[in-house]
matplotlib code that plots the C-alpha trace (Angstrom):
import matplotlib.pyplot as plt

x = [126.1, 123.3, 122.6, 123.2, 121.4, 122.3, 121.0, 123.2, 124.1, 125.0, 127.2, 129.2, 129.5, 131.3, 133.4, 134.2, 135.3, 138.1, 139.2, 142.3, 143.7, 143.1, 146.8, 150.1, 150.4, 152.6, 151.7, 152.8, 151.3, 150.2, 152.5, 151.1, 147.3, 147.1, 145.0, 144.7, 142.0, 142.7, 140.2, 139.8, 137.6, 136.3, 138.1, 135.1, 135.5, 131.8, 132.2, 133.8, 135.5, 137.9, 140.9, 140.8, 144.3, 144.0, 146.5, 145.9, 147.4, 149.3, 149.5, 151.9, 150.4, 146.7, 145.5, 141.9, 142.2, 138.8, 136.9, 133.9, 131.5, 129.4, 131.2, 129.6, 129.4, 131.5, 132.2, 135.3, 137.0, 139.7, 140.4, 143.8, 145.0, 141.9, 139.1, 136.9, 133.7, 129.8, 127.9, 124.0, 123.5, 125.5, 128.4, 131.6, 134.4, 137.9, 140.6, 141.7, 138.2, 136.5, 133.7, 132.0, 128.3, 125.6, 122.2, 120.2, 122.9, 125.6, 128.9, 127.8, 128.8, 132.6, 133.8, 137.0, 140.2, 140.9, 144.2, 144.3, 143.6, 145.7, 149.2, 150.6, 148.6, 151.4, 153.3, 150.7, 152.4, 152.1, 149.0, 147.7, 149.4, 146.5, 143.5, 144.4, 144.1, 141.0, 139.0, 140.4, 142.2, 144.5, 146.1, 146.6, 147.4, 151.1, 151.6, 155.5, 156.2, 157.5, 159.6, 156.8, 154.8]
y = [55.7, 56.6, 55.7, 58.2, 57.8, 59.7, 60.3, 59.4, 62.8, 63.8, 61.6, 61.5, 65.0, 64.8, 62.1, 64.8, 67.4, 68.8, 67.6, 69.2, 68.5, 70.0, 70.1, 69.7, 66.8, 63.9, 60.8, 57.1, 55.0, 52.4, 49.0, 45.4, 45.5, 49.4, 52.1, 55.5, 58.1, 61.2, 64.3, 66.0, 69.2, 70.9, 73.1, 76.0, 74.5, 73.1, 69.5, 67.2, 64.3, 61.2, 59.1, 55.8, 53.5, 50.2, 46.9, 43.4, 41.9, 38.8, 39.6, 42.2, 43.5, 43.4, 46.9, 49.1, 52.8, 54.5, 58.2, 58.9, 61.8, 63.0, 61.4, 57.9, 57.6, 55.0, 57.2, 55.2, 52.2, 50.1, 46.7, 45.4, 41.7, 40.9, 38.6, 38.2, 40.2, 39.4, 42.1, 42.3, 40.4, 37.4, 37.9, 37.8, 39.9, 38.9, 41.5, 43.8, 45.9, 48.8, 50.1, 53.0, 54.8, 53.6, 55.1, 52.2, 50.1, 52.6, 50.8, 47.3, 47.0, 46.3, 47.3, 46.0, 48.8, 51.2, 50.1, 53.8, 55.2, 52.9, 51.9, 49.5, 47.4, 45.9, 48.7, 50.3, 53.4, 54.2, 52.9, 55.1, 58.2, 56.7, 56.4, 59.9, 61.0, 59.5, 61.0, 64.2, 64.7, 67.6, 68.7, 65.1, 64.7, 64.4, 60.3, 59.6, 56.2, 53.3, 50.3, 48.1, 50.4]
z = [3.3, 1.4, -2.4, -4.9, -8.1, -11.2, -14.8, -17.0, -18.3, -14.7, -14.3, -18.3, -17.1, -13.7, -15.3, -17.9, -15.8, -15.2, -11.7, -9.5, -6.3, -3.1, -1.7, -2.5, 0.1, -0.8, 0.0, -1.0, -3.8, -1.0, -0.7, -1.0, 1.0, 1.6, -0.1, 0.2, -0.6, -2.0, -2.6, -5.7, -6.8, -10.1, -11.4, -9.8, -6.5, -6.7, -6.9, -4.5, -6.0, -4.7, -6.1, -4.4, -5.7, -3.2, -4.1, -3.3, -0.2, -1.8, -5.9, -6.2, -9.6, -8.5, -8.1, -8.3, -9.3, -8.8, -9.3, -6.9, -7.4, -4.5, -1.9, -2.4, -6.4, -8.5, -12.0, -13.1, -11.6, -13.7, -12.1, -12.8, -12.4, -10.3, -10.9, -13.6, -13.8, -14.3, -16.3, -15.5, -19.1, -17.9, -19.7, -18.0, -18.6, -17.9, -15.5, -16.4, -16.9, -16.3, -14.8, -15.9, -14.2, -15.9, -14.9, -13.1, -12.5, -10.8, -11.4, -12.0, -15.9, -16.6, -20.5, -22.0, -21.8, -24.3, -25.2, -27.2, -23.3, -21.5, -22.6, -20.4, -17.8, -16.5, -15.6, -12.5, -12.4, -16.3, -15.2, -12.5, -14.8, -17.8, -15.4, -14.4, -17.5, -18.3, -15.5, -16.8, -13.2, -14.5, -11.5, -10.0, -6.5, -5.5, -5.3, -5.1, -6.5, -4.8, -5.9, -7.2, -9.1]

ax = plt.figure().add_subplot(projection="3d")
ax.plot(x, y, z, "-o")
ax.set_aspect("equal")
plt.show()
């Protein structure tokens, strides 16, 4: 796929906006290994977006919840229970984190977690539900639950 580069401003901007499904499809928040991908679009139709939710094939609680812009785009991606993460200063920032855009280095910089954003890591539904919210995903796709989220 090809690269994408934004400025900065483009890209605060499509994490800002407001994003709504496509369909009312339901599909499964995926089990232990699986992911799914699931489109988004602004609210004036203009903008493509995608919800990526993927869990780890042997930690039950290790989970990525991403937002992509223009197909190919990282805007947002919270890492739960995974590894530890290496900024481009060095530093290394323990999971969970998150990733946000930044222009020159796409998604390559990992910030702590709001705890006022995100309420409870360990539960990944509540979880999912918060990351939601944060990409301003108003009309969220239709994910039914499963056991272990």
């Amino acid at each position: 796929m090809p690269e994408v580069n934004l400025t900065q401003s483009e890209a605060d901007a499509l994490i800002a906006m407001e994003k709504h499904r496509l369909n009312e499809e339901k599909v499964r928040f995926p089990s232990l290994g699986g992911a799914i991908t699931l489109p988004l679009q602004s609210q004036d139709r203009r903008e493509q977006f995608l919800l990526d939710v993927s869990r780890g094939r042997i930690e039950l609680k290790k989970v990525k919840y991403q937002n992509r812009g223009r197909q190919v785009v990282v805007l947002a991606r919270l890492d739960v229970n995974g590894s530890a993460h290496r900024n481009p200063d060095e530093n290394d920032l323990p999971c969970p984190h998150l990733h946000l855009y930044r222009e020159g280095y796409a998604d390559k910089w990992a910030f702590s977690v709001p705890s006022d954003r995100f309420t409870n890591l360990e539960d990944l539904w509540q979880t999912l539900l918060d990351f939601q919210r944060y990409c301003n995903i108003t009309q969220p796709p239709r994910i039914e639950r499963e056991i272990f989220t």
